[in-house]
Each structure stands twice: as structure tokens, then as C-alpha cells.
N, C-alpha and C positions, 0 to 999 in steps of 0.2 A: 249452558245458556245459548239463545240462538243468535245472537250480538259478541260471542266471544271471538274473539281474532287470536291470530300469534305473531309476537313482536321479534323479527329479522335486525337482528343488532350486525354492525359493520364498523370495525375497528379499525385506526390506522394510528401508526404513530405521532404524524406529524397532521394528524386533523381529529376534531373533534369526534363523537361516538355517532353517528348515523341511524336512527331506528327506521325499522317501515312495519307497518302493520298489515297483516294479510289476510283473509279471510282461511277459514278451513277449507271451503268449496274451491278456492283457487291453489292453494296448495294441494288438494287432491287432483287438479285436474293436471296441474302438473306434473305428478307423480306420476297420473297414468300416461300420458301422452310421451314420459320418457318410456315409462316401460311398453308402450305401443311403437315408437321410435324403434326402440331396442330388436323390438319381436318384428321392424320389419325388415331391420338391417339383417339380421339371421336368416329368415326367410330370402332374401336378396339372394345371401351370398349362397346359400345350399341351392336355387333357382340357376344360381348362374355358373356352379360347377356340377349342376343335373345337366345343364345345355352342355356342358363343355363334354362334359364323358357321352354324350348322343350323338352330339356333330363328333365326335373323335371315333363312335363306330359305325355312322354313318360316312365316312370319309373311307372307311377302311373297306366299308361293302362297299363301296362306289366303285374303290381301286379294284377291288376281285371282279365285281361286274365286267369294270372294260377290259381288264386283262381277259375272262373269259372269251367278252366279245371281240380281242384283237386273235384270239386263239382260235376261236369260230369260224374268223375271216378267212384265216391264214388254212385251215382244213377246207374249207368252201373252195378258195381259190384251185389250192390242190386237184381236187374233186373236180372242180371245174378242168382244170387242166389234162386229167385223166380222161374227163369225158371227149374233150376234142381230141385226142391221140388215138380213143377205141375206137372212134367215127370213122377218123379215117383212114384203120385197119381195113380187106376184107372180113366179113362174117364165116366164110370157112377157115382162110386161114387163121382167124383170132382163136376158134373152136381148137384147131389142131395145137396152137401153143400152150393152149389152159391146159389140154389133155397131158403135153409132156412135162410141164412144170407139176402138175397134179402126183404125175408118178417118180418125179426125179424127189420131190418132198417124202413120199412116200415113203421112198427106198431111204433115205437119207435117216426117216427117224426109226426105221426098220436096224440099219446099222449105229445106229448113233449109241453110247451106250449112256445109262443112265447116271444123274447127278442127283448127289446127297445135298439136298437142299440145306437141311439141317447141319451139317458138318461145314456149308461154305460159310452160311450166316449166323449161326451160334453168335449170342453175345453173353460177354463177362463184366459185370461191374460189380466190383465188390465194394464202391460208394469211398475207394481212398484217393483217387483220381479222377479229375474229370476232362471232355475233351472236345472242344470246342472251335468253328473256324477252320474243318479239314479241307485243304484247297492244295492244288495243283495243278501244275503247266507239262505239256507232254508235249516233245519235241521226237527227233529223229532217234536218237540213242539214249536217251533218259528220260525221266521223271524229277522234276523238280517240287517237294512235297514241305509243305509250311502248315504248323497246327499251333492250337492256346491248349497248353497242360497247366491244369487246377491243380492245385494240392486243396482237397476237402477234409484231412484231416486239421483244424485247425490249432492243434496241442502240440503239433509237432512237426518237423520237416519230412519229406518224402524223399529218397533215394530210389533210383532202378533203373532199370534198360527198357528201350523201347524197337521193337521191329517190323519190318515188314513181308507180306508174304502174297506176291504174286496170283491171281484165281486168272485163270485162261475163259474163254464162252465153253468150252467144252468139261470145266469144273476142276481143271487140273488145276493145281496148288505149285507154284514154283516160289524157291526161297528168292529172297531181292538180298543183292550184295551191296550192305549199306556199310556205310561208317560208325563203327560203335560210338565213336566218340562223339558223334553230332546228335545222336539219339540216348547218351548216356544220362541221367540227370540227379540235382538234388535240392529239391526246390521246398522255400518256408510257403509258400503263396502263389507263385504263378512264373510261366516259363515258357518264349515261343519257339517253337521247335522248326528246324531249318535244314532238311537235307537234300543231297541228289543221288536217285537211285538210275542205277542203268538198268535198259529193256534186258530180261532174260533172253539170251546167248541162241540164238533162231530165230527168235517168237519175233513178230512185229506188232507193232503198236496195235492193230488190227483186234489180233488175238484175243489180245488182254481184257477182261472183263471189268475187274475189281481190285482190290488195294486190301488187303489185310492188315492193320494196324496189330499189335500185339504185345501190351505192357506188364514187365514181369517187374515183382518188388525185387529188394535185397536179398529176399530169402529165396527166389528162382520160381516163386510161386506167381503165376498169373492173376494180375489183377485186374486185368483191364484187357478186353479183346471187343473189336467189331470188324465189319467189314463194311469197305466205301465202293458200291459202284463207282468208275471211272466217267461216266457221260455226268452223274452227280456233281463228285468234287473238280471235273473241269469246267463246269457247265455254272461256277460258282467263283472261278477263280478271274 
């Protein structure tokens, strides 16, 4: 019938029964206007964590931007600086110094003998270890070396040794006289590692290229090898 209503009864205890009578057209417009309500708060909030993830990678290209441009500056200046110091060279004699430094290189990689790239940087992960946070401080006569070792096996605890092995600029491998006992470990979850190696016995800090990390399990098998440039992990520390 087009005169039919629906009767809204409201109960309480301590007051009589309340009826109200409502039309269908208004209780549908109700209905929609929640479910319109509904569908705008939802759209709201997926609006307002769309902006949040753009301004969060838009913030992050902003950062690489300026870092690029402080990095830009910082080679210009250089460049600039180079340029006033060749000015005020003479032109002959500048020619004569390119020429000797041209053949002192020459001879240099003429004797120099070649490096196993593959054998310095070889890496090991056999996914039971992980290693995170490689940092270091290098002073007169030591290395002061701080890491986060993971246990990613999560069924069970990890035991093993951890060492380290000296790489020179010229590719030579020297051992680091560490403390077993500071690099020993046995970890359910997680473990920060703390030691101090001394410079290998000649060699000056100079030298030294690289950091050999090297983690054997219980059973003496390697399960974990990289290698850390030194300008890296101090340049971090």
C-alpha cells in the first residue's frame, strides 16, 4: 500500500512504550546515507594512507636529491680548486710532470702483480646466519670491530666461531690475531659481537684494504664469509 509506514517501538523500563511511525522512503534514505557515510569514511582513510606512502617517497627522493647536490658541490668545488692550482702552474713545466707521472703509473702496473678479485670477494651464505651493522674504529695499532649476528635458524640455536682475515690494496690476505673467545658464539636469536684486532705486524693502517669476516658452524664448515672494504665499515662507524 502506498500509505503503509513502519512502527519504531522504544522500550524502557521505568517509562511507558514509545511508538513512532516512519515512512519506507525515509527509512531507505537512511539506510543509504549510512552506507554512503560508510563508503566515504573507507575512501577517507585508504586517501589518507595513499598520501601518506607518496609524501613518505617523495621525502626520500627529496633526501637523495640534496645529498646528490651536496655531493655535486662538494666535486665542483674540487674541480674548481684544481683549476686554480693548474693556472698557476707553468704550461711547460705542467706538460713535463703529466709526462713523469704518466710513466711512473705505467711502470707501476707493468710490475704490480695481478689480483684474484674472485678469491678476495667470494661470498658465503648458507641462510643459518645473518650479519648486520659491520662497523669499525681504526686507530694506531688496532681495529676495534662491532657486528649484529642473527640466528635465522628459528627451530633451533646456532653455535660456531667467527674470524677475521686481513686483504692488503695489493690483494694479499693476512690472518688478524683475534680472541677466540670474543668471536666464539651460541646464540637462540640474536648476539652483538665486540672485539679488538691489532694491525698485522709491518703493515700500516695505510695498507690495509679490507676486513674478511669468516663464520664457521660447529662442524668447522663455513657458513657464512664476506668481505668489508675498510673506507666502508669506517666511513659507517
Amino acid at each position: 500500500m502506498s500509505d503503509s509506514k513502519y512502527s519504531v517501538l522504544f522500550m524502557r523500563d521505568d517509562r511507558d512504550v514509545t511508538r513512532y511511525r516512519v515512512s519506507p522512503f525515509w527509512l531507505r534514505m537512511f539506510l543509504f546515507s549510512q552506507i554512503f557515510l560508510l563508503l566515504c569514511a573507507v575512501g577517507g582513510i585508504y586517501m589518507g594512507v595513499r598520501g601518506l606512502r607518496v609524501n613518505s617517497a617523495l621525502q626520500s627522493e627529496n633526501r637523495s636529491l640534496e645529498q646528490r647536490l651536496v655531493d655535486a658541490e662538494v666535486r665542483l668545488e674540487r674541480l674548481g680548486n684544481m683549476e686554480k692550482i693548474l693556472e698557476s702552474y707553468d704550461p711547460a713545466e705542467l706538460q713535463s710532470l703529466l709526462s713523469a707521472a704518466t710513466s711512473e703509473v705505467e711502470e707501476k702496473k707493468e710490475s704490480r702483480p695481478e689480483v684474484d678479485l674472485n678469491r678476495i670477494f667470494v661470498r658465503t651464505d648458507t641462510r643459518q646466519v645473518g650479519v648486520e651493522n659491520m662497523q669499525a674504529k681504526l686507530t694506531k695499532s688496532k681495529l676495534d670491530v662491532t657486528f649484529e649476528l642473527n640466528n635465522l635458524q628459528s627451530s633451533k640455536s646456532m653455535a660456531g666461531q667467527a674470524d677475521f682475515i686481513f686483504l692488503t690494496k695489493n690483494g694479499t690476505a693476512l690472518a688478524a690475531k683475534t680472541n677466540k673467545n670474543d668471536l666464539s658464539f651460541q646464540i637462540q636469536r640474536f648476539k652483538r659481537m665486540e672485539t679488538s684486532i691489532p694491525l698485522p705486524d709491518g703493515r700500516d693502517k695505510n695498507d690495509l684494504f679490507a676486513l674478511r669476516l669468516v663464520i664457521k658452524g660447529k662442524d668447522g664448515d663455513v657458513i657464512f664469509a664476506e668481505t668489508y672494504p675498510l673506507y666502508h665499515i669506517l666511513a659507517s662507524s
